[in-house]
C-alpha positions in Angstrom: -14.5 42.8 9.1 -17.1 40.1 10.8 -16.3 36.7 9.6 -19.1 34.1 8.4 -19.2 30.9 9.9 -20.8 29.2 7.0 -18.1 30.9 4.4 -15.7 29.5 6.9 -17.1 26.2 6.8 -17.6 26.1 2.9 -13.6 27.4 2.5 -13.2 24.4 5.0 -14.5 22.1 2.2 -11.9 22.1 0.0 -9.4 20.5 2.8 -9.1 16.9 2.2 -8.4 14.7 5.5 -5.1 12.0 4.2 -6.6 8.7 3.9 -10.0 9.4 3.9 -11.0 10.5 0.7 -13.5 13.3 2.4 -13.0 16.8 3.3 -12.3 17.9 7.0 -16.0 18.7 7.2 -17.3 15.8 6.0 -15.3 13.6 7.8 -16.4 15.2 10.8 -12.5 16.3 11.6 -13.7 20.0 11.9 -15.6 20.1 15.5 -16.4 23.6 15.6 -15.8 27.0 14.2 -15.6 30.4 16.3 -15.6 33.8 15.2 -15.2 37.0 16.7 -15.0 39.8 14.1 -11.8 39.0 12.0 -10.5 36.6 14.4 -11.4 32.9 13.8 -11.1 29.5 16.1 -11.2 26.3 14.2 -11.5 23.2 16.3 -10.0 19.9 14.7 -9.7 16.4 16.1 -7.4 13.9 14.7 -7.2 10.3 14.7 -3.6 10.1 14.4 -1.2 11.8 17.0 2.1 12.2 13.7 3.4 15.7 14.2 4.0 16.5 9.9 0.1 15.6 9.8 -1.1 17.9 12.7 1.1 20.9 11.3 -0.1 20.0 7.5 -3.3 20.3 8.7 -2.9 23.6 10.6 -1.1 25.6 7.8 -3.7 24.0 5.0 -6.6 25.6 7.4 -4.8 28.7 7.7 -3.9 29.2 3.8 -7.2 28.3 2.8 -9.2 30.8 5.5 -6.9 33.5 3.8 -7.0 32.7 0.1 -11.2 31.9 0.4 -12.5 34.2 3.0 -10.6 37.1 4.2 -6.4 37.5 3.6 -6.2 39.9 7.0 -8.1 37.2 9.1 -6.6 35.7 12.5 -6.9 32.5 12.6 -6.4 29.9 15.2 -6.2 26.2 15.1 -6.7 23.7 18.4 -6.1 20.5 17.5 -7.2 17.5 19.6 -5.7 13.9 19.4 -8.5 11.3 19.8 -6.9 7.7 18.4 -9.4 4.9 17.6 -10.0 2.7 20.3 -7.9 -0.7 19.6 -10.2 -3.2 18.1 -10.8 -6.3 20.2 -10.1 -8.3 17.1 -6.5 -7.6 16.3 -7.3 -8.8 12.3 -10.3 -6.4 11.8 -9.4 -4.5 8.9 -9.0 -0.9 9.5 -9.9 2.2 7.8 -13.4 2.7 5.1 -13.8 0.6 2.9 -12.5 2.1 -0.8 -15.4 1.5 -3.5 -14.4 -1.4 -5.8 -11.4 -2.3 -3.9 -11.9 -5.8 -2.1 -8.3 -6.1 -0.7 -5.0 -4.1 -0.1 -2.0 -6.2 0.6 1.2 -4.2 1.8 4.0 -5.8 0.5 7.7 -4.9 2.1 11.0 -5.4 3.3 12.7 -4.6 6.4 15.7 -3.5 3.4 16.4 -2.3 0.3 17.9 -5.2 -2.4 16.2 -7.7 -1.4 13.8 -8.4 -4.3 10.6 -6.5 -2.9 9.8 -4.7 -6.0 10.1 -8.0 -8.2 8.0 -9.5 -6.0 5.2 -7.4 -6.3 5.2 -7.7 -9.8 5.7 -11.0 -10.7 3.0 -11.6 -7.6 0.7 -8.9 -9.5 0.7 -11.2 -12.9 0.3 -14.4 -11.3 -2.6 -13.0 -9.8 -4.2 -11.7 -13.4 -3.4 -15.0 -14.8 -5.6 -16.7 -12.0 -8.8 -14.5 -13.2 -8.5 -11.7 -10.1 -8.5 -8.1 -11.3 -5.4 -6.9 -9.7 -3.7 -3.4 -9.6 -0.4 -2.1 -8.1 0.4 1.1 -6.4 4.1 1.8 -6.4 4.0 3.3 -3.4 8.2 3.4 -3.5 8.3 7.4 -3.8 12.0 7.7 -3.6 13.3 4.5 -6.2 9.8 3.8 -8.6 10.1 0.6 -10.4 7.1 -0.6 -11.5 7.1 1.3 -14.8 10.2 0.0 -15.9 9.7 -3.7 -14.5 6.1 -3.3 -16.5 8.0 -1.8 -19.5 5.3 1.4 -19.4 8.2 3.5 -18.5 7.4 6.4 -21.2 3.7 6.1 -20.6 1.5 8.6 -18.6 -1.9 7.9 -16.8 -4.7 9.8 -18.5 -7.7 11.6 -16.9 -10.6 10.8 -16.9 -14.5 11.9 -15.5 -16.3 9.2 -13.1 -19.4 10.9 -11.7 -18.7 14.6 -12.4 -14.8 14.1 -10.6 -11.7 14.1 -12.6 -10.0 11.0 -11.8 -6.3 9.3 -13.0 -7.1 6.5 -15.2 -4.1 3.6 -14.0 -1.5 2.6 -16.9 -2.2 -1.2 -17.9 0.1 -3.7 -18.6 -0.1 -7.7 -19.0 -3.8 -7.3 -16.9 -2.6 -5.4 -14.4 -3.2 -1.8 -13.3 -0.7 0.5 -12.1 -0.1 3.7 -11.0 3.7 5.0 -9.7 5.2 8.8 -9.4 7.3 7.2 -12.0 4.9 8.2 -14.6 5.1 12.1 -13.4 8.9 12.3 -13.4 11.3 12.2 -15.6 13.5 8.8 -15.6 16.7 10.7 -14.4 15.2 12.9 -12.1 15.3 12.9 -8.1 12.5 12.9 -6.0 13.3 14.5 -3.1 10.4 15.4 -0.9 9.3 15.7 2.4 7.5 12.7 4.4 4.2 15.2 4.2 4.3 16.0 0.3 5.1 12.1 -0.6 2.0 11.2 1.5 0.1 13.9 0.1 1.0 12.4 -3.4 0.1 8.8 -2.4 -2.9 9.8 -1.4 -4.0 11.1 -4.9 -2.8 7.7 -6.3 -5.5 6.3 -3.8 -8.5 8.1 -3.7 -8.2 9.9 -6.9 -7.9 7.0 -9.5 -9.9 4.8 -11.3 -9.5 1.9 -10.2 -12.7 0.6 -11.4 -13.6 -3.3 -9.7 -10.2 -4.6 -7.9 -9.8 -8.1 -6.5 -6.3 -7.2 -5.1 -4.2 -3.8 -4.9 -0.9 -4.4 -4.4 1.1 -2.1 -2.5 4.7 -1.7 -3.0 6.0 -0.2 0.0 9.4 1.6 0.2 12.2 -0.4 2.1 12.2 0.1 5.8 10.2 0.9 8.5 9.5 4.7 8.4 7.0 7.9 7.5 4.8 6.5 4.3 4.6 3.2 6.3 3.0 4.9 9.1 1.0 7.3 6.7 -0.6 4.5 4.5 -1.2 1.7 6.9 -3.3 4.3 9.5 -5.3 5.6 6.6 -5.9 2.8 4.4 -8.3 -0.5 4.9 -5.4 -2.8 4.8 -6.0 -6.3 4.4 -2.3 -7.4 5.4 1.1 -7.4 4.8 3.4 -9.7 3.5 7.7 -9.2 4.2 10.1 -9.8 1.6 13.2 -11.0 2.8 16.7 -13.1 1.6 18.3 -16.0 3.6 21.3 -13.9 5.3 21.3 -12.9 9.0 21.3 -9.2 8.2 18.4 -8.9 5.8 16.5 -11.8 8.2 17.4 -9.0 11.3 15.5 -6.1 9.1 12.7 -8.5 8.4 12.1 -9.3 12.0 11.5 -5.1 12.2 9.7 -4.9 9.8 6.9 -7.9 10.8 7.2 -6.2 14.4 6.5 -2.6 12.6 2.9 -4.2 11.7 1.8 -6.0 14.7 2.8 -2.6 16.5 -0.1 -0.9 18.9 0.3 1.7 16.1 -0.4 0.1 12.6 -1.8 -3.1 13.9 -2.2 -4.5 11.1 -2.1 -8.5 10.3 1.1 -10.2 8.5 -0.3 -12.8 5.6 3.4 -14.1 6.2 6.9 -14.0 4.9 8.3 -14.4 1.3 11.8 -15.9 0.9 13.7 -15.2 -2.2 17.2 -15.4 -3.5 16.5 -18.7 -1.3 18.9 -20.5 -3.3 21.1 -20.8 -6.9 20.2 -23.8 -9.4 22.8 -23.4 -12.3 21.0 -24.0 -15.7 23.2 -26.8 -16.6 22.7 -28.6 -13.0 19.1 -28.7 -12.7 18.7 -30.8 -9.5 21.2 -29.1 -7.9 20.4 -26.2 -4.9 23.3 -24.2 -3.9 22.4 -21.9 -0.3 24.1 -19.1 -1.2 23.0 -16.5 1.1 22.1 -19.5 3.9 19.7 -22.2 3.8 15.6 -21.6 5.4 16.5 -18.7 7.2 13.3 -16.9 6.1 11.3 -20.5 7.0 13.2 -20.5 10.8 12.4 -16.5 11.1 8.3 -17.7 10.5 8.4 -19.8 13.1 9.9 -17.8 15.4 7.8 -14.7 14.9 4.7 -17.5 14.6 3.7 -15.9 11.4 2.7 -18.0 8.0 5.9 -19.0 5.8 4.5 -18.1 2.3 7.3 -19.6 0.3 11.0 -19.5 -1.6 12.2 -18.1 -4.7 15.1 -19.2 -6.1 17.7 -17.0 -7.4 17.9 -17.5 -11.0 19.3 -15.6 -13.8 15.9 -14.5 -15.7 14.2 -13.3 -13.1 16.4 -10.5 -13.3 16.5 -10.2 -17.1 12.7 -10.4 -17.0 12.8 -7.3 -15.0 14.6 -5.2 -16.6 13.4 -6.2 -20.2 9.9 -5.2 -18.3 8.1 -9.0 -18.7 7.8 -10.3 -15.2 9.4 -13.7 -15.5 6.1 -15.1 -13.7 4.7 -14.6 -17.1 7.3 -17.6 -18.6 4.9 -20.6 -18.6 6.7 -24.1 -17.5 9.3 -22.8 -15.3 10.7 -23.3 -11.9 9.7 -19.3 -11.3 6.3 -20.0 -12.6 5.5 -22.7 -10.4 7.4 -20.7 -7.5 5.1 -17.8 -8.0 1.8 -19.7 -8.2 2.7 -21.7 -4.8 3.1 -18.0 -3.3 -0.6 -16.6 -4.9 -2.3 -19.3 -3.6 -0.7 -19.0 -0.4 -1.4 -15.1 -0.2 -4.9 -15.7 -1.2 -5.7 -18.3 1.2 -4.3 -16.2 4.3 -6.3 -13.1 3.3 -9.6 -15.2 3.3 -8.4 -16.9 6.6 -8.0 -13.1 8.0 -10.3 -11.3 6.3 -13.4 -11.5 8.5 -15.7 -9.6 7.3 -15.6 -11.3 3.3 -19.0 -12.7 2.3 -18.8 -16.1 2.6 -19.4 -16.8 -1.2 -16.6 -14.4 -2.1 -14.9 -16.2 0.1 -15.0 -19.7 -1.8 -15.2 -18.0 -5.3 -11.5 -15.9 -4.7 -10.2 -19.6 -3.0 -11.3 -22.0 -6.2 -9.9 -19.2 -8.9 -6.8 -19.1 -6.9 -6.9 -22.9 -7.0 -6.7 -23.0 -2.8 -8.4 -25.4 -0.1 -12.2 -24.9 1.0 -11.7 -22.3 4.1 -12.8 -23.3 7.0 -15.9 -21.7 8.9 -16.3 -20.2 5.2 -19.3 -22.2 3.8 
């Protein structure tokens, strides 16, 4: 049988590229395609040198060929590594732009129990209450918490159609929209996939959802330094990251790797700064009291070290926790110590992604910095 270049091509269509929301022939991954009776050459370049993604790539080609064209064909896939040339500017913003999204801040922690999660919610609501239209991606395949910490565990995203697509419509809680694989597995069950299949899910989350007009998406990143990190921050326009961490020398040590992680040659992306929580205990009955449980500014000294913004301190307080697992972000509580702890920390947040974010409009500039109640920006007139 004599292959069809154009079938090929068409077939070839159905292959998305991860993180760029376009098919491999679109995107302008596919270079060329050979054919010599039933054999077939397909010539790919990649941006990204991660072995899981080259062979996902290879085996998706090679599947589709035979389920689209012709079962019997031989194919044959050259894959060629070209990464982007490193931007003069070390804080341009990677990756297309997604439509409707202004900014994507990575939030994570060098380790697990340290508060990341909270974070990232009660961050999420302070934003809403400011006026931004925020959204959160629990990007935590492997431990999910946003439903629960948003009490929409026993919802499920519907679908909806946005120009002729079928698109996930985010769950919303108090203003914010979320999606999490939480919604599409049961509370007791496992996820245990592959660093290729959780990406692959992530990426649906992404580019497959409705976001509609986002001021901020917050990412919640899985604890450490490892695959999904590497997957979402090469694929997706990330504004910055900010790193959760506690006071103690082991959690600081696991912070420091994970700042390093995004000012590596490989993500390169810019740190907004570091959050500090658990930073110290103020018993109920003692209110002017501050007990350094787990060591006193050790997030504040790690800042300055690594020469990176020190965003600010959450105190380790009782309700926080509560406010979690009742799903009711404890940000929400109006006159509180958290409250005001969790505003300091937006504004701080929005002020360093205006200061990094080069290419923001001027005028979007000022009108994110007065709803977010910050300083006039400088150069931003």
């Amino acid at each position: 049988m004599k292959l069809d270049r154009k079938e090929i091509l068409k077939a070839l269509e159905t292959i998305s590229v991860a993180g760029e929301g376009k098919n491999m022939v679109e995107s302008g991954a596919v270079q060329n395609v050979l054919t010599f009776g039933d054999e077939v050459v397909v010539e790919l370049v990649l941006s990204t040198p991660a072995l899981h993604i080259k062979k996902r790539a290879e085996v998706d080609i090679i599947k589709t060929i035979h389920d689209l064209v012709y079962e019997k064909a031989k194919v044959k896939v050259n894959i060629k590594v070209e990464a982007p040339e490193k931007p003069e500017n070390p804080n341009l913003i990677k990756g297309k732009p997604i439509p409707g999204i202004s900014n994507i801040v990575a939030i994570a922690s060098g380790k697990g129990g340290v508060g990341k999660s909270t974070v990232t919610a009660n961050l999420a609501v302070t934003l809403a209450k400011m006026g931004f239209n925020v959204g959160v991606l629990d990007a935590d395949i492997y431990g999910p918490s946003m439903p629960i910490m948003f009490d929409v565990e026993h919802s499920k995203p519907i679908s909806v159609e946005v120009d002729g697509k079928s698109k996930m419509k985010p769950v919303e809680s108090y203003e914010v929209k979320i999606l999490s694989i939480g919604f599409f597995t049961k509370p007791d069950q496992a996820v245990i996939w592959r660093g290729p299949m959780a990406a692959k899910a992530l990426n649906q989350m992404i580019f497959d959802a409705d976001w509609g007009q986002l001021d901020f998406l917050l990412i919640d990143l899985p604890p450490g330094t490892g695959d999904i990190h590497l997957s979402i921050m090469q694929s997706l326009p990330i504004t910055g990251a900010v790193v959760v961490s506690t006071p103690q020398a082991v959690a600081l040590a696991d912070a420091k790797k994970g700042v390093s992680m995004f000012l590596s040659d490989a993500i390169s992306v810019p740190v907004l700064g570091i959050i500090e929580n658990m930073a110290y205990f103020t018993p109920e009955e003692l209110p002017n009291n501050k007990y350094y449980i787990f060591g006193k500014e050790g997030a504040k000294n790690l800042a300055e070290d690594l020469q990176v913004p020190m965003l600010g301190e959450i105190p380790l307080i009782q309700s926080i926790r509560e406010a979690g697992d009742y799903g009711r972000p404890a940000a929400l509580q109006t006159a509180t110590p958290l409250e005001a702890a969790f505003e300091e920390i937006a504004r701080n947040v929005v002020q360093e992604v205006v200061n990094r974010n080069e290419s923001l409009p001027p005028t979007e500039a000022i009108k994110i910095t007065t709803m977010a109640g910050c300083s006039a920006v400088k150069g931003k007139k």
